[in-house]
LUMTINU-281055 format. One record per atom (N, C-alpha, C, O, CB): residue number from 0; atom name; x, y, z. Coordinates in nm, 2 decimals, padded with zeros to 4 digits. Glycine has a CB too. Layout:
! LUMTINU-281055
NUM	CA	X	Y	Z;
...
This chain:
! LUMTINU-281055
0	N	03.53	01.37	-00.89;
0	CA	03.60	01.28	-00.81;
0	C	03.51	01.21	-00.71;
0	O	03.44	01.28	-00.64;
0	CB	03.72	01.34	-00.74;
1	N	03.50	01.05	-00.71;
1	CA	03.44	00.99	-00.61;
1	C	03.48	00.94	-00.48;
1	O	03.58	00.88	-00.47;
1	CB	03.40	00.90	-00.67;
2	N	03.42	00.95	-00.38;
2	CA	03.48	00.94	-00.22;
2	C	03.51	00.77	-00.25;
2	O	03.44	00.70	-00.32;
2	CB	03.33	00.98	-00.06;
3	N	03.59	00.74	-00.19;
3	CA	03.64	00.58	-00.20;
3	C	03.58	00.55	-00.16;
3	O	03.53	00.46	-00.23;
3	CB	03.74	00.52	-00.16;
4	N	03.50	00.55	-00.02;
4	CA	03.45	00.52	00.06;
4	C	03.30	00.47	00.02;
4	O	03.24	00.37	00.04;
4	CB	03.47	00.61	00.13;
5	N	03.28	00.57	-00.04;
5	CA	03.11	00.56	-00.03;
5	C	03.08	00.57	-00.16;
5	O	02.96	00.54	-00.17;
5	CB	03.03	00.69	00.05;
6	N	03.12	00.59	-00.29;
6	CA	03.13	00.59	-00.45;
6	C	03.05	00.72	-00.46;
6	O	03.04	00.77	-00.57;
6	CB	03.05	00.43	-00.55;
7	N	03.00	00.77	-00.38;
7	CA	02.93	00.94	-00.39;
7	C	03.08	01.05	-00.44;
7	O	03.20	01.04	-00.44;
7	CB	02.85	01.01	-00.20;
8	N	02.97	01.12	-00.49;
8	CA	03.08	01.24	-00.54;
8	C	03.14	01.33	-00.43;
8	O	03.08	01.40	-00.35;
8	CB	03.02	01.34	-00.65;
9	N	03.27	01.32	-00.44;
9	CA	03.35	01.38	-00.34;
9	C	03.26	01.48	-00.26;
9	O	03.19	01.53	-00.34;
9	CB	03.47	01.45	-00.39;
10	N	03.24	01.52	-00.17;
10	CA	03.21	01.63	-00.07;
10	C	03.06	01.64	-00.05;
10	O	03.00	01.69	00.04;
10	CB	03.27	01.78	-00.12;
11	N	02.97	01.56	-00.20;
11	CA	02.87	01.49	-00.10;
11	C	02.80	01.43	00.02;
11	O	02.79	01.30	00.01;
11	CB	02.87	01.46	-00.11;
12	N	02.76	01.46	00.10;
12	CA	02.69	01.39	00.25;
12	C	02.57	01.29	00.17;
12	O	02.45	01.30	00.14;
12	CB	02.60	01.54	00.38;
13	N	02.65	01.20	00.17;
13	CA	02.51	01.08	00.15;
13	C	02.39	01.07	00.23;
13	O	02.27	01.05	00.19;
13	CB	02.55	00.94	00.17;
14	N	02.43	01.10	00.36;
14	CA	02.35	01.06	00.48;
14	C	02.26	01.15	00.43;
14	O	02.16	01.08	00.39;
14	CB	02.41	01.09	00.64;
15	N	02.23	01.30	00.40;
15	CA	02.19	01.37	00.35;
15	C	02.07	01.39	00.29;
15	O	01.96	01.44	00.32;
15	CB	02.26	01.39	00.31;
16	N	02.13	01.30	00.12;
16	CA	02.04	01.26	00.05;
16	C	01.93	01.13	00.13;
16	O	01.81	01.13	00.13;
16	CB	02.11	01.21	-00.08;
17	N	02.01	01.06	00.18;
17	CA	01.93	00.95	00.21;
17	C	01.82	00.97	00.35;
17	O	01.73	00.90	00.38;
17	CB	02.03	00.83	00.22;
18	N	01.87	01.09	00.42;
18	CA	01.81	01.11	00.52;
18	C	01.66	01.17	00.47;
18	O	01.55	01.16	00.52;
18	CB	01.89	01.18	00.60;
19	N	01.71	01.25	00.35;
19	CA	01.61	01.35	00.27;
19	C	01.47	01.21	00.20;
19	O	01.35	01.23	00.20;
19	CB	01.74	01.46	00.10;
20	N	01.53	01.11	00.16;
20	CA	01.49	00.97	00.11;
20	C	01.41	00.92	00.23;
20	O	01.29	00.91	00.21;
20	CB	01.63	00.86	00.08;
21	N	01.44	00.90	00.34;
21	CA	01.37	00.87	00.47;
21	C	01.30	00.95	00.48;
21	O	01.22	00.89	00.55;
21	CB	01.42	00.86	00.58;
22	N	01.26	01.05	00.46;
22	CA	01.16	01.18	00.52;
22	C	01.04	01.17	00.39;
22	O	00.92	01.20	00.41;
22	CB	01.25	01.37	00.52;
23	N	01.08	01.15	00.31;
23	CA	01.02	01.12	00.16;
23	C	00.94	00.97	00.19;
23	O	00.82	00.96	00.20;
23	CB	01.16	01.11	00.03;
24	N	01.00	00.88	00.19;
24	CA	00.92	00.73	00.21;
24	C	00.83	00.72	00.31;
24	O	00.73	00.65	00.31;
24	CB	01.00	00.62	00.23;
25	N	00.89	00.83	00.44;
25	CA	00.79	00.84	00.56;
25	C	00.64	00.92	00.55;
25	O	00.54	00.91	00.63;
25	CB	00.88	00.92	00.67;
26	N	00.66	01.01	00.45;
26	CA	00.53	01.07	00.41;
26	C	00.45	00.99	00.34;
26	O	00.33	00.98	00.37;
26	CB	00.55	01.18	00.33;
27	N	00.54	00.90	00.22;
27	CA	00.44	00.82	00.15;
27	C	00.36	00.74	00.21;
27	O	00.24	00.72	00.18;
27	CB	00.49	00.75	00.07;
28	N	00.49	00.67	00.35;
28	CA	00.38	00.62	00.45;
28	C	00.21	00.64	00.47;
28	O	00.10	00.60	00.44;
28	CB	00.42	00.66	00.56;
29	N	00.29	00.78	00.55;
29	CA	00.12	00.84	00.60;
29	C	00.02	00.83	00.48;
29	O	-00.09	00.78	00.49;
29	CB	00.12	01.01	00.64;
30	N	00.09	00.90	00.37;
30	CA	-00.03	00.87	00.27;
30	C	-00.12	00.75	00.24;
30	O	-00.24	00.74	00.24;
30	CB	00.01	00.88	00.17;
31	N	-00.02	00.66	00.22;
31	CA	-00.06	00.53	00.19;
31	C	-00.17	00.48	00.34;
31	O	-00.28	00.43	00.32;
31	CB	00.11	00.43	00.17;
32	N	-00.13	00.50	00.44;
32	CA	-00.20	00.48	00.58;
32	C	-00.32	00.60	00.56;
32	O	-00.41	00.56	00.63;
32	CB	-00.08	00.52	00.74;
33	N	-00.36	00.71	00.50;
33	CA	-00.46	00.80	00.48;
33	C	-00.56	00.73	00.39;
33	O	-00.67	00.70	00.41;
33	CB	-00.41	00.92	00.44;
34	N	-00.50	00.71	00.31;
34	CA	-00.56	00.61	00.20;
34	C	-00.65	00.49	00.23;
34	O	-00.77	00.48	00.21;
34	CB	-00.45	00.55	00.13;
35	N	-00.56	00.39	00.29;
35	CA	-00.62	00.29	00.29;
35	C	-00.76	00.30	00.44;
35	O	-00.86	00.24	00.45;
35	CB	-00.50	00.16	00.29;
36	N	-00.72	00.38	00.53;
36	CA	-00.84	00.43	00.61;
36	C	-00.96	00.45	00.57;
36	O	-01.06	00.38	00.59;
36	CB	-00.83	00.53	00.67;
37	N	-00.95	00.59	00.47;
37	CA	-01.06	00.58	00.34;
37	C	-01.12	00.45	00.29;
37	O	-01.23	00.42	00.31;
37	CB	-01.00	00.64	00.22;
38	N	-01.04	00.39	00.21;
38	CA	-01.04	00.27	00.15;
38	C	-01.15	00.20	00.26;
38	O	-01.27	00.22	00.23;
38	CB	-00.88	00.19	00.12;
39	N	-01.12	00.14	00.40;
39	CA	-01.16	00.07	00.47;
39	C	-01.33	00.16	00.48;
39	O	-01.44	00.10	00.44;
39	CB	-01.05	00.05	00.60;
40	N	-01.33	00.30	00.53;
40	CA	-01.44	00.34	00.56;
40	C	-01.55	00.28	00.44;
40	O	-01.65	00.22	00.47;
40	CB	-01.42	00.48	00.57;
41	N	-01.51	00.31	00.30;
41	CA	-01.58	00.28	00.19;
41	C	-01.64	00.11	00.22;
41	O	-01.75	00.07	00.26;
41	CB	-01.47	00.32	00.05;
42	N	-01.54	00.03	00.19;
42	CA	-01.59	-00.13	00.20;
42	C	-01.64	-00.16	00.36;
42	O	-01.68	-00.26	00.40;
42	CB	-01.44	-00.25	00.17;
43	N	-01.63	-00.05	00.41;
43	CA	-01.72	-00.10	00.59;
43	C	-01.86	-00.06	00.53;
43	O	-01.96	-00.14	00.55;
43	CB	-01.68	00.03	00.78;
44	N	-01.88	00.07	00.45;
44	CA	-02.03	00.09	00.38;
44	C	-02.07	00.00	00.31;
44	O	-02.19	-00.02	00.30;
44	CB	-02.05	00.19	00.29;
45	N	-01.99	-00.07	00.26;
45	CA	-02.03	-00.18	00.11;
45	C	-02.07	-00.31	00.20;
45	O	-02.17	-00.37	00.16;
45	CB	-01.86	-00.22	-00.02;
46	N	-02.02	-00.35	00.29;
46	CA	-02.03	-00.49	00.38;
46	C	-02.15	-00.45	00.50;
46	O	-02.21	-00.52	00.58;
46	CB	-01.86	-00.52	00.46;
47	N	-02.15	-00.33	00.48;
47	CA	-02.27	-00.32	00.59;
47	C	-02.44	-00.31	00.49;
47	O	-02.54	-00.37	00.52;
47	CB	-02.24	-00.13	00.70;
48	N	-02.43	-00.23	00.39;
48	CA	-02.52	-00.26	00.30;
48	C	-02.55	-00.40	00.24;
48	O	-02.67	-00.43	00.22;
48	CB	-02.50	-00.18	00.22;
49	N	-02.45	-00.49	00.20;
49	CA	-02.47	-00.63	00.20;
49	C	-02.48	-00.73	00.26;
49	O	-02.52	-00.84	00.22;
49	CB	-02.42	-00.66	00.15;
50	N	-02.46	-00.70	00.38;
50	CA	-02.57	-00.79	00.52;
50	C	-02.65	-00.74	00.53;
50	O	-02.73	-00.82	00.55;
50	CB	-02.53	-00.81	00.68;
51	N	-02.73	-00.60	00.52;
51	CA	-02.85	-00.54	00.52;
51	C	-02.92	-00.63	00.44;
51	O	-03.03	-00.68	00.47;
51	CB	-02.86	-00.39	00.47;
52	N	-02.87	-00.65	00.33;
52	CA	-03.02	-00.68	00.23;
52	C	-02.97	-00.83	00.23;
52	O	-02.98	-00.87	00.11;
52	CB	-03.04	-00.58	00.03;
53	N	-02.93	-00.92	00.29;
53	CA	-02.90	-01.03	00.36;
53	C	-02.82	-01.12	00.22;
53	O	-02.86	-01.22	00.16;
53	CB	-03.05	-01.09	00.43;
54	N	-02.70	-01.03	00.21;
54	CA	-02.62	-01.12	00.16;
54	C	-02.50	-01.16	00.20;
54	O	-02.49	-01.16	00.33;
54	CB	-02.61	-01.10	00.05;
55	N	-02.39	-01.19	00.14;
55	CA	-02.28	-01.22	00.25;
55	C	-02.20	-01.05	00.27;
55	O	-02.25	-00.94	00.24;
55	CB	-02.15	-01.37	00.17;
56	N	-02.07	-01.08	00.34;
56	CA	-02.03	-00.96	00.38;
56	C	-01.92	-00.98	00.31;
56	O	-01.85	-00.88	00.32;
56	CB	-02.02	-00.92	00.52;
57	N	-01.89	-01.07	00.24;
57	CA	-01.75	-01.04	00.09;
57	C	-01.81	-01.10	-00.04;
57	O	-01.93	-01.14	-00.06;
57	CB	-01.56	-01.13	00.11;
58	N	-01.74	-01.09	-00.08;
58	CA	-01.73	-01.09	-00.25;
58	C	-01.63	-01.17	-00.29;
58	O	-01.54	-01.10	-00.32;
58	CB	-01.70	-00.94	-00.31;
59	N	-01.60	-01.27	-00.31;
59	CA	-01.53	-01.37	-00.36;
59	C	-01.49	-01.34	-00.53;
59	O	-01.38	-01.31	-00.58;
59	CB	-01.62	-01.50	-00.34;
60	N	-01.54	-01.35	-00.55;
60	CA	-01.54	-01.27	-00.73;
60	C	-01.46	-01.12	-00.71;
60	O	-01.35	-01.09	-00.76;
60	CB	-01.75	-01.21	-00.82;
61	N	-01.54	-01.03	-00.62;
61	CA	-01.46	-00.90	-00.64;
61	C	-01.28	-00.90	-00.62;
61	O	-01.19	-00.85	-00.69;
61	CB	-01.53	-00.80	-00.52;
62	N	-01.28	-00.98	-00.50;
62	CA	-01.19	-00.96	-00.41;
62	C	-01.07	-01.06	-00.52;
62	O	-00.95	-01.04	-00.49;
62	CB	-01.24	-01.02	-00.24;
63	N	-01.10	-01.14	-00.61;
63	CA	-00.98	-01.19	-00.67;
63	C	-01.00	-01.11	-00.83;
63	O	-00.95	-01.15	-00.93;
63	CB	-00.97	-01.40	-00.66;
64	N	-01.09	-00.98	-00.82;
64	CA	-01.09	-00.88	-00.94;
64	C	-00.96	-00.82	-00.89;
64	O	-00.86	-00.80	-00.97;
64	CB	-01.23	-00.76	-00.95;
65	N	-00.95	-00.79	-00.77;
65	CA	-00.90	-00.69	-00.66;
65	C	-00.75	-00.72	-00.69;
65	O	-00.67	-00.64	-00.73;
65	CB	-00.95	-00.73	-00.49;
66	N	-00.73	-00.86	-00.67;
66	CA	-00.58	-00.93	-00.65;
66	C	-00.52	-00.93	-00.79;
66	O	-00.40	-00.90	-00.80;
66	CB	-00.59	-01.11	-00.61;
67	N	-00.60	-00.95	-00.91;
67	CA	-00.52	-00.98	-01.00;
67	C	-00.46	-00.84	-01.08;
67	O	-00.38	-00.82	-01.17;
67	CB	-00.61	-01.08	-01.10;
68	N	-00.55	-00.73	-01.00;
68	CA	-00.49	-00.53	-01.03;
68	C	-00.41	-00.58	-00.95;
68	O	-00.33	-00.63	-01.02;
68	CB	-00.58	-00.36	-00.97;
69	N	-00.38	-00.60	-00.81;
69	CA	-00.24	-00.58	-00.77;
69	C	-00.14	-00.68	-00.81;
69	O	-00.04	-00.68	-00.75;
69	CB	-00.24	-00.57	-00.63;
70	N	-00.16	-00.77	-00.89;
70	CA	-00.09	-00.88	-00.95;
70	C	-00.03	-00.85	-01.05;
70	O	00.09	-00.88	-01.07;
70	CB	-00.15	-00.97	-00.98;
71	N	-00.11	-00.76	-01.16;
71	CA	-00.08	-00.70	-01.25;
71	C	00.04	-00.58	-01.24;
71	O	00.14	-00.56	-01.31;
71	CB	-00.19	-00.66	-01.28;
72	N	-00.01	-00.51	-01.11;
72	CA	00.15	-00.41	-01.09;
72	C	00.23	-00.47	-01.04;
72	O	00.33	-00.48	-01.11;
72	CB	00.15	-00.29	-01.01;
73	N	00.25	-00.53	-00.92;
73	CA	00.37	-00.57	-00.88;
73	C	00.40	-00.76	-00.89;
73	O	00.48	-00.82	-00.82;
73	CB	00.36	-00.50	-00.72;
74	N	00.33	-00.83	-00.98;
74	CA	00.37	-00.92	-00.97;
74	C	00.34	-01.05	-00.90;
74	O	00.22	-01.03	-00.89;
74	CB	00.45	-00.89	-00.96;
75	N	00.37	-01.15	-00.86;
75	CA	00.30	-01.22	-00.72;
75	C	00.32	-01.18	-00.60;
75	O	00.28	-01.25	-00.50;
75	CB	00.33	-01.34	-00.70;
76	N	00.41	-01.02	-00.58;
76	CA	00.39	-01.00	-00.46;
76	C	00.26	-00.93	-00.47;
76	O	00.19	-00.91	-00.38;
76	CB	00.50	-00.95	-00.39;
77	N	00.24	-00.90	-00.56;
77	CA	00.07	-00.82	-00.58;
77	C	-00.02	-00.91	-00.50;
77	O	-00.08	-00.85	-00.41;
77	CB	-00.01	-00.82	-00.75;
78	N	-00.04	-01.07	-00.51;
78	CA	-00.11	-01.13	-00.41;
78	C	-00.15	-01.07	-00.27;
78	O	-00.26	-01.03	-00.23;
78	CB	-00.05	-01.23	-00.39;
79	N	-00.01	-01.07	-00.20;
79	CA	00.04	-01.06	-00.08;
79	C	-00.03	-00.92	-00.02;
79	O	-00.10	-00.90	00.08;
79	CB	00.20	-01.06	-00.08;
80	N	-00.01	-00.82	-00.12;
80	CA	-00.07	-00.67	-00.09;
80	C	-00.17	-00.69	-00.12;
80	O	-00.23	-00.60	-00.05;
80	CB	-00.03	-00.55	-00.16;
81	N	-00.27	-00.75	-00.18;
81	CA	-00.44	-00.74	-00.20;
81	C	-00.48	-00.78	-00.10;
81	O	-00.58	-00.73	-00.05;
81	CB	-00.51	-00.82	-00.31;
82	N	-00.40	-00.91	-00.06;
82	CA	-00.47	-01.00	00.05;
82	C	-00.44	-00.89	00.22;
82	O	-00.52	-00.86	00.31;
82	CB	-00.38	-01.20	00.06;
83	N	-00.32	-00.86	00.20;
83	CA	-00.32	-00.76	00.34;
83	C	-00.45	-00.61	00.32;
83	O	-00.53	-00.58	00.40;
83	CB	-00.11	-00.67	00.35;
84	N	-00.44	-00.55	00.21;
84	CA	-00.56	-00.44	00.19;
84	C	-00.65	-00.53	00.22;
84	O	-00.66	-00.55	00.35;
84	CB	-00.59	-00.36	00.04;
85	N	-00.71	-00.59	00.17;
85	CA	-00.87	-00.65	00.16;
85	C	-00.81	-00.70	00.34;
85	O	-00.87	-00.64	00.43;
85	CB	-00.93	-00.82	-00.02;
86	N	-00.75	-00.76	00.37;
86	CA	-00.76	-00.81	00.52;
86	C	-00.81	-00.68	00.58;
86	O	-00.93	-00.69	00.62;
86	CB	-00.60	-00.86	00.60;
87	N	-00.72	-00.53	00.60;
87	CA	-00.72	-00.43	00.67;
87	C	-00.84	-00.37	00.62;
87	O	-00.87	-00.27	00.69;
87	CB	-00.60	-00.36	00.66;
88	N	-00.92	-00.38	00.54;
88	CA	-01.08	-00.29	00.52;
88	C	-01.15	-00.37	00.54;
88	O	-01.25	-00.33	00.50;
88	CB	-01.15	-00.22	00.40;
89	N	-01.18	-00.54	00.59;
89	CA	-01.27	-00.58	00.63;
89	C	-01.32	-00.54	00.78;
89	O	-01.21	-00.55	00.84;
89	CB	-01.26	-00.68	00.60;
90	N	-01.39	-00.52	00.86;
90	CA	-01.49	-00.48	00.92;
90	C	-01.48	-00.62	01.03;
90	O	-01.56	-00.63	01.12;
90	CB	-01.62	-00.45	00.82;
């Protein structure tokens, strides 16, 4: 039997599940925020070795290699996320 209210199954606490859902997306957070720190440390090495040997400090070629992987998963909002990563690990 389903709660009228809420289409969950009677005596279900939605809040519950979904609070359980919040605690879950909040971790992925952190991960995702662990990650791209890494990420950044790595391309601060890569941009610091390529002003060393006096070239530029991006990659124009890489960086739309970069976009068209996140284009490929999510679509044209893949743009949007390449361009915010690559924003947040530049140096």
């Amino acid at each position: 039997m389903l709660d009228s209210g809420t289409g969950a199954p009677a005596g279900l606490d939605i809040r519950l599940s979904t609070g359980q859902a919040r605690t879950d997306i909040d971790n992925l957070d952190l991960g995702i925020i662990s990650l791209l720190r890494m990420r950044r440390e790595v391309s601060q090495r890569i941009q610091q070795a390529r002003v060393q040997a006096n070239g530029p400090k991006t990659d124009s070629d890489r960086e739309a290699d970069i976009a068209r992987v996140y284009r490929s998963c999510f679509g044209d909002s893949g743009d949007e996320v390449a361009a915010a990563v690559l924003r947040v690990c530049r140096s």
